[in-house]
VOMIKE-422634 format. One record per residue (C-alpha): residue in three letters; x, z, y. Coordinates in pm, 1 decimal. Layout:
<sites>
+---------+----------+----------+----------+
! mardren !       xx !       zz !       yy !
+---------+----------+----------+----------+
!     Ala !        X !        Z !        Y !
...
+---------+----------+----------+----------+
</sites>
This chain:
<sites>
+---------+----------+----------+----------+
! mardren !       xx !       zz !       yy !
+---------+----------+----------+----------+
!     Unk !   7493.8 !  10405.9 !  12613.9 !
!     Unk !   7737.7 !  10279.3 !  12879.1 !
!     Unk !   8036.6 !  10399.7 !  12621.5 !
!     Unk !   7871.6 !  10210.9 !  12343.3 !
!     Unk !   7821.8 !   9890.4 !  12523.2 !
!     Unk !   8196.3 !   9881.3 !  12626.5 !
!     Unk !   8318.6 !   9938.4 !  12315.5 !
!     Unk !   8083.1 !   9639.7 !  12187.2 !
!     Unk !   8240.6 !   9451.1 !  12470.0 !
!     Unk !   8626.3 !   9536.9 !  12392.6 !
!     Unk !   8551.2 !   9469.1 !  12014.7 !
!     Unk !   8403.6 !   9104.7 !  12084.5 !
!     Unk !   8681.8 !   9053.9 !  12362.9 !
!     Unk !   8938.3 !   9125.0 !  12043.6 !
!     Unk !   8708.6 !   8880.6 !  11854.3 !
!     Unk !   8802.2 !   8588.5 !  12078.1 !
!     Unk !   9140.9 !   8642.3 !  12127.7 !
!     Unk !   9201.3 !   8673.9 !  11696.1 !
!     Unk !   8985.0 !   8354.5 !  11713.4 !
!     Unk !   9165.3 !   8181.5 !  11987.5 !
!     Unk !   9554.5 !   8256.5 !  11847.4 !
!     Unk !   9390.0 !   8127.3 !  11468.4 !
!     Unk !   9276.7 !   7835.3 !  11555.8 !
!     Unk !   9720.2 !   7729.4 !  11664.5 !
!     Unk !   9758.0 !   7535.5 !  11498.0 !
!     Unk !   9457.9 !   7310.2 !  11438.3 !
!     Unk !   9396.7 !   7157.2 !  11098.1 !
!     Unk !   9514.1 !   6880.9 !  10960.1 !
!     Unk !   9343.2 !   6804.8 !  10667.5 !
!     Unk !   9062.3 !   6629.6 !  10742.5 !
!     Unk !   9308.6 !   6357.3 !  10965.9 !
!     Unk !   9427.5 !   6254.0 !  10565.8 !
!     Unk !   9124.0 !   6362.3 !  10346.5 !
!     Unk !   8861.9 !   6243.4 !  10591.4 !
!     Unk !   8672.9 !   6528.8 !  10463.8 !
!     Unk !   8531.2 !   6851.3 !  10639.0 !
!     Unk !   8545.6 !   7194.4 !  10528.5 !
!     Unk !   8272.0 !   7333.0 !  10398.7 !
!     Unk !   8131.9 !   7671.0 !  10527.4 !
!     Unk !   8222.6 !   7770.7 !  10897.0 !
!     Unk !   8344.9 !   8090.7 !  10804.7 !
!     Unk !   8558.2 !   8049.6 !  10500.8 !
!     Unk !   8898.0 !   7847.9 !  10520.9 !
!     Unk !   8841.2 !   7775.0 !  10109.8 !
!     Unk !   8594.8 !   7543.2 !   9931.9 !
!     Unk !   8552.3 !   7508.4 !   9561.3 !
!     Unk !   8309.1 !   7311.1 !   9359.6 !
!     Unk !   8319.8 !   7562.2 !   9107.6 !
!     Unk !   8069.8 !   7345.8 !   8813.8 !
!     Unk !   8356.0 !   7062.2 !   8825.9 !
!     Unk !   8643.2 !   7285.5 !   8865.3 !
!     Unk !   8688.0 !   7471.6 !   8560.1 !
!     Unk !   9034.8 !   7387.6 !   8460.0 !
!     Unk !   9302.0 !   7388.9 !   8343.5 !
!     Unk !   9453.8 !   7112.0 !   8584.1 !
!     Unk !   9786.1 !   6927.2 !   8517.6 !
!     Unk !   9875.3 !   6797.1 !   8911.5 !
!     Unk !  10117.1 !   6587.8 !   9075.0 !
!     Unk !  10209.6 !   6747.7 !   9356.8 !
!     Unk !  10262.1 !   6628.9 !   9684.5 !
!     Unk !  10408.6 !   6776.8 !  10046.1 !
!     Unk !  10354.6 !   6672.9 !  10394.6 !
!     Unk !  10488.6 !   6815.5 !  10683.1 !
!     Unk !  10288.4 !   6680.8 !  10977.6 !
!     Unk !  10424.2 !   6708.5 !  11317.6 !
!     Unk !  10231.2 !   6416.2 !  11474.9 !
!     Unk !   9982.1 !   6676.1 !  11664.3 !
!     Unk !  10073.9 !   6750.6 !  12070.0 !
!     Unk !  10277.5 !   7079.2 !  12038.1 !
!     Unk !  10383.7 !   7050.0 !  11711.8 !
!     Unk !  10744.9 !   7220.5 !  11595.9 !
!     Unk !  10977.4 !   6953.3 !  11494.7 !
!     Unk !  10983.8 !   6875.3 !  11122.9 !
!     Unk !  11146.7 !   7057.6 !  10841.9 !
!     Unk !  11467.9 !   6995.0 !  10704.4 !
!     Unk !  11499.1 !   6790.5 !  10329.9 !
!     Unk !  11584.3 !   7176.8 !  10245.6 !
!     Unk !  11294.3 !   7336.5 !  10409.2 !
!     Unk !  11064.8 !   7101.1 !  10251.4 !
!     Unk !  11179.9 !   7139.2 !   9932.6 !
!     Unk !  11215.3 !   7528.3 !   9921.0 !
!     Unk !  10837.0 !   7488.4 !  10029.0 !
!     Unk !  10743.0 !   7236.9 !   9782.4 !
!     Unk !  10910.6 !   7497.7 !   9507.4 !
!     Unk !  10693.7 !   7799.2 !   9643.8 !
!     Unk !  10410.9 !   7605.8 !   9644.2 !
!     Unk !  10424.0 !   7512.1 !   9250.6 !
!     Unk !  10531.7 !   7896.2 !   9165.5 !
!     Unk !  10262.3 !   8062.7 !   9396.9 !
!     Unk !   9942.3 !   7813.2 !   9260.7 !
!     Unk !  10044.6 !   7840.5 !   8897.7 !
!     Unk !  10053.4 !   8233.0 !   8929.8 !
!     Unk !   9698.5 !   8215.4 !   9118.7 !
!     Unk !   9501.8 !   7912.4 !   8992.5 !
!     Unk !   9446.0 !   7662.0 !   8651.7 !
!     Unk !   9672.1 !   7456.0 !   8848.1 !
!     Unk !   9963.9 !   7329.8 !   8662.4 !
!     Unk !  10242.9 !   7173.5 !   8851.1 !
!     Unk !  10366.1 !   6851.3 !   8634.6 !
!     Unk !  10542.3 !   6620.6 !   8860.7 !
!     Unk !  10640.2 !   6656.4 !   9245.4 !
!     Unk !  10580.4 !   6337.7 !   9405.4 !
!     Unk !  10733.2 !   6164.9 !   9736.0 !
!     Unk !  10548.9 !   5991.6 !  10023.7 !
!     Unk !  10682.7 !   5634.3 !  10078.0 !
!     Unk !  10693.3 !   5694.8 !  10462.4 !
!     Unk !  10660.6 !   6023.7 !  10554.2 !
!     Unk !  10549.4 !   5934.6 !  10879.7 !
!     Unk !  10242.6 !   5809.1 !  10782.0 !
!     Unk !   9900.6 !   5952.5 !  10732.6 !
!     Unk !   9749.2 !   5824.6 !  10382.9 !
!     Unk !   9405.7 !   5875.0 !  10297.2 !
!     Unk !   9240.2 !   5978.9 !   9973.7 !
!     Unk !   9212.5 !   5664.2 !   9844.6 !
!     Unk !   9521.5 !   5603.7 !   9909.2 !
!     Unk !   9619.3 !   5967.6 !   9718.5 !
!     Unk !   9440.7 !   5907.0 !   9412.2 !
!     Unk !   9558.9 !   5524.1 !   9349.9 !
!     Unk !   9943.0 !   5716.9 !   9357.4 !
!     Unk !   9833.6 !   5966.1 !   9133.1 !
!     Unk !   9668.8 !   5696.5 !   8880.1 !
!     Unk !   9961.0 !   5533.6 !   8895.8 !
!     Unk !  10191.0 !   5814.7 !   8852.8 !
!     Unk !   9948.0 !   5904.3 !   8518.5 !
!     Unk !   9819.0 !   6200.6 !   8651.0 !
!     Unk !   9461.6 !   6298.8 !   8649.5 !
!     Unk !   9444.4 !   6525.1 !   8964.6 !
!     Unk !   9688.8 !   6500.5 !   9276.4 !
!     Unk !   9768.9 !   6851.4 !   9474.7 !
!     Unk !   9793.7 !   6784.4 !   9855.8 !
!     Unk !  10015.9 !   7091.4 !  10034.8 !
!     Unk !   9978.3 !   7012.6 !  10401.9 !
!     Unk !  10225.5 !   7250.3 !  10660.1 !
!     Unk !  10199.4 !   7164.9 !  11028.3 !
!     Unk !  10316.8 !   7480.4 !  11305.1 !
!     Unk !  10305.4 !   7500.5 !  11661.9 !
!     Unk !  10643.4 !   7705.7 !  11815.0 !
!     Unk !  10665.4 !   7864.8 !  12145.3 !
!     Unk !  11011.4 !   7970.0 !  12270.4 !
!     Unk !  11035.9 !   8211.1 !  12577.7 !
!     Unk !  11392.5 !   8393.5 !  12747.8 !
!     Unk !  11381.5 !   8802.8 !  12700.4 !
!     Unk !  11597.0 !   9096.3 !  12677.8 !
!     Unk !  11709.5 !   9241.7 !  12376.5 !
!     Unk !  11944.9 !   9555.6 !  12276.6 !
!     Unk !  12257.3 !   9430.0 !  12175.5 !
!     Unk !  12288.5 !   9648.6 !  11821.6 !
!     Unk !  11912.0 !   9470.0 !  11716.2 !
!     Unk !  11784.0 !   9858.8 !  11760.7 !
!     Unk !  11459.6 !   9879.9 !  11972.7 !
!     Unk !  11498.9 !  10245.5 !  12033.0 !
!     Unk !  11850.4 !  10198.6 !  12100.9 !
!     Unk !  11768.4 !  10425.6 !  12369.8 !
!     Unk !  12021.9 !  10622.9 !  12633.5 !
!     Unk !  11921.6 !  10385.0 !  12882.2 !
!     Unk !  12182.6 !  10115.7 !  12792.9 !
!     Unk !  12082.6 !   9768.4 !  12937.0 !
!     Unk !  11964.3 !   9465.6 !  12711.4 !
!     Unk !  12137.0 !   9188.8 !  12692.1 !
!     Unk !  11971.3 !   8809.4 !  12760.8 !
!     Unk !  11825.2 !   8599.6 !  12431.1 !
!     Unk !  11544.3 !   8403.3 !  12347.6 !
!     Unk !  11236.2 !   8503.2 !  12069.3 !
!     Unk !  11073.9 !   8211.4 !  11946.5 !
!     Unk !  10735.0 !   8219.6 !  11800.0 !
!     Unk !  10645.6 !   8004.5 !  11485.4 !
!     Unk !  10254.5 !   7976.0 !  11415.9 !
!     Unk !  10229.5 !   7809.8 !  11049.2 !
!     Unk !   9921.8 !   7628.3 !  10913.2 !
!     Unk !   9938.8 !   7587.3 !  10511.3 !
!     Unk !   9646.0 !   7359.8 !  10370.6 !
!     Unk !   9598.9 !   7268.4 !  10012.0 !
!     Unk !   9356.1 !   7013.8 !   9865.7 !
!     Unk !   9298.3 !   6895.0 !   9478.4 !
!     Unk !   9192.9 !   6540.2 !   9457.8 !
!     Unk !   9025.2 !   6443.5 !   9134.4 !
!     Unk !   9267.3 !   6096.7 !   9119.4 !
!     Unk !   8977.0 !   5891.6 !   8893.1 !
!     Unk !   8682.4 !   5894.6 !   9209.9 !
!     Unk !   8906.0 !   6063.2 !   9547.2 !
!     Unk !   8661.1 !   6336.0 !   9504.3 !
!     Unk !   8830.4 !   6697.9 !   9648.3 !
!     Unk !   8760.9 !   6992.1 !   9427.3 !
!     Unk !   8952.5 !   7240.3 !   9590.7 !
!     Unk !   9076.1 !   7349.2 !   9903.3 !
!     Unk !   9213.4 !   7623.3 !  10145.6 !
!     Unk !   9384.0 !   7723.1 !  10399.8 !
!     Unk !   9596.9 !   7995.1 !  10562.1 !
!     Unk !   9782.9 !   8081.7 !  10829.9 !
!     Unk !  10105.2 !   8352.0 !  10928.8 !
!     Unk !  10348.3 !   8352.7 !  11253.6 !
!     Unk !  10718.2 !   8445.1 !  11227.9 !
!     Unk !  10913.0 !   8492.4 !  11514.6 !
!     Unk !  11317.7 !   8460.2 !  11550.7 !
!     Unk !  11517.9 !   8637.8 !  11791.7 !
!     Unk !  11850.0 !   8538.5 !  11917.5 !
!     Unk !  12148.0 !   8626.4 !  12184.1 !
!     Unk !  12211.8 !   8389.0 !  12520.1 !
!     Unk !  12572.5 !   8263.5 !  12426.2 !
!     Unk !  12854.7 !   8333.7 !  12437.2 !
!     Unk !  12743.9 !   8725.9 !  12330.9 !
!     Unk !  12770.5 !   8797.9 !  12016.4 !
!     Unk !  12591.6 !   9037.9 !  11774.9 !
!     Unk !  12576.0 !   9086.5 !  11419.1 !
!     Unk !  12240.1 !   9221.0 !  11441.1 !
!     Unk !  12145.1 !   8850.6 !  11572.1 !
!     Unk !  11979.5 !   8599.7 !  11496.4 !
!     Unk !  11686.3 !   8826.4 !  11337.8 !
!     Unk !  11382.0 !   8727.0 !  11185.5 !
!     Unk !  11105.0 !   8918.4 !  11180.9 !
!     Unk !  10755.4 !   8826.5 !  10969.1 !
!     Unk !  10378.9 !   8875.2 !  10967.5 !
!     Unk !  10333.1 !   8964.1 !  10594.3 !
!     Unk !  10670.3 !   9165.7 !  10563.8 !
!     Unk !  10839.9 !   9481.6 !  10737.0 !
!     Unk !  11192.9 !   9372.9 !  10654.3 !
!     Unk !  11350.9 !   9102.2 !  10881.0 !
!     Unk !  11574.6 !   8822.4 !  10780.6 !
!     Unk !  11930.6 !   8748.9 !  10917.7 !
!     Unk !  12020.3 !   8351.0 !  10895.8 !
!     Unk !  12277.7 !   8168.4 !  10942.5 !
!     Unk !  12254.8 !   8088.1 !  11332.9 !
!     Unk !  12323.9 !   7731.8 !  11286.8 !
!     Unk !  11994.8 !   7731.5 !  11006.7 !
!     Unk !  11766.0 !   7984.2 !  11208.1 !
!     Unk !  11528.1 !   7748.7 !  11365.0 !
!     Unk !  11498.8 !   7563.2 !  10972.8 !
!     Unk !  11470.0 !   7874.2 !  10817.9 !
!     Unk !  11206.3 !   8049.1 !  11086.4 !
!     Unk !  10971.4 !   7726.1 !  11009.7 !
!     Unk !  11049.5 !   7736.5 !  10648.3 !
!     Unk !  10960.5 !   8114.3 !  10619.1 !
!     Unk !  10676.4 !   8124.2 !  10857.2 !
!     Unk !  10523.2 !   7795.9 !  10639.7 !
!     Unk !  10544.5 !   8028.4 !  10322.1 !
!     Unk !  10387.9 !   8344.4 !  10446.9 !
!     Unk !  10115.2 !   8075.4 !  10544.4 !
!     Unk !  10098.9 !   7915.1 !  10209.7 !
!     Unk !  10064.1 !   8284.3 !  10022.6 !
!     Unk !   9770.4 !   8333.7 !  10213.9 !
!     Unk !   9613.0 !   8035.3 !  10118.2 !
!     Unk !   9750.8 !   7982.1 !   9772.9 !
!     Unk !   9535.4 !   8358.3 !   9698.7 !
!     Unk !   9245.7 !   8251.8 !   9872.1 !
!     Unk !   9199.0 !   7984.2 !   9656.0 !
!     Unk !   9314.0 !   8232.5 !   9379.8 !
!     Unk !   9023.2 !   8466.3 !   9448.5 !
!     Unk !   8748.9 !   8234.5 !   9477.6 !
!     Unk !   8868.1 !   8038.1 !   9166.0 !
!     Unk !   8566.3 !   8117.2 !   8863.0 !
!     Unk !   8721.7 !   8384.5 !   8695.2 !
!     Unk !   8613.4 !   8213.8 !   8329.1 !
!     Unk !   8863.6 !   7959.3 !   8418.2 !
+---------+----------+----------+----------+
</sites>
């Protein structure tokens, strides 16, 4: 009995930490929909008797970086690479058809639905696709083996670098543009972390990226690393979310 009740213990112990390291970083959503997610344990909502497509969408992209912590913003080339994954990854998953991409008039403003659905009308669309990304990024000093080889082994010393630690957020909304009404939406999250050397060493085995979703790491360009460990960490996010939305989508549609 005594095993059994620590192995409850250790199992909701695991429970709250998943939970905690989730929840970084928060939504963002609801700060431009002024809506709230429906369910409390599903990131995707769907109302499935008004959503039964197909949908030709603007498309818009936001990457928010207003909340405490946040990683600084994306690059004009990180936001585009991300605005081209999302069209490719919702057409292959949803009724969603990507038929314009549209471009905030200040992206450091918040806009609300209303706001959304007048651009959209105005753009002629009939439905607007919101792709939020926001990340939180923790960077910390470590050792690493100088040929990138964890096993390296033959008790060589490491060498002093940094890993940073990217923690994406991908959120996607539908707005109906002709009453602000949201028919769709999910979420999804992914870290990716980049390790690099303490200048002036020097390894071609560095900068490395490694991912959540993928065994194989990247190797950037150092002076793009930091872009492209946001850019990559946002995607892995937005695949999650992009099939969530995939698999609850009525499969009539």
């Amino acid at each position: 009995m005594a095993r059994v009740r620590l192995l409850t213990s250790a199992l909701l112990l695991g429970s709250v930490v998943l939970t905690g390291c989730s929840e970084k970083p928060l939504s963002r959503m609801d700060s431009y929909l002024g809506v709230v997610s429906q369910g409390q344990g599903s990131a995707v909502s769907l109302q499935a008797e008004q959503a039964t497509g197909p949908f030709d969408a603007g498309l818009i992209l936001f990457n928010d970086t207003l909340a405490e912590g946040s990683a600084p913003a994306l690059s004009d080339r990180g936001k585009a690479f991300l605005a081209d994954q999302v069209r490719q990854r919702i057409e292959a998953t949803t009724p969603i058809r990507v038929v314009k991409v549209l471009a905030a008039a200040d992206p450091s403003q918040r806009p609300d639905r209303q706001t959304l659905a007048r651009l959209a009308q105005e753009q002629g669309l009939s439905y607007l696709l919101v792709a939020l990304f926001s990340s939180a990024e923790s960077e910390v000093p470590t050792t690493l083996p100088l040929t990138g080889d964890p096993e390296q082994g033959g008790g060589r010393p490491g060498v002093p670098g940094f890993v940073a630690t990217n923690y994406a957020l991908a959120e996607l909304a539908l707005i109906r543009a002709a009453d602000a009404e949201v028919i769709a939406r999910s979420d999804g999250r992914a870290w990716t972390s980049l390790e690099r050397l303490y200048v002036p060493v020097k390894s071609n085995a560095y900068p490395v990226i490694h991912r959540s979703l993928r065994v194989a790491p990247i190797y950037p360009p150092e002076d793009q690393a930091k872009d492209i460990l946001r850019s990559i960490a946002g995607d892995e996010a937005l695949e999650q979310a992009t099939h969530k939305l995939g698999q609850a989508w009525p499969r009539s549609s």
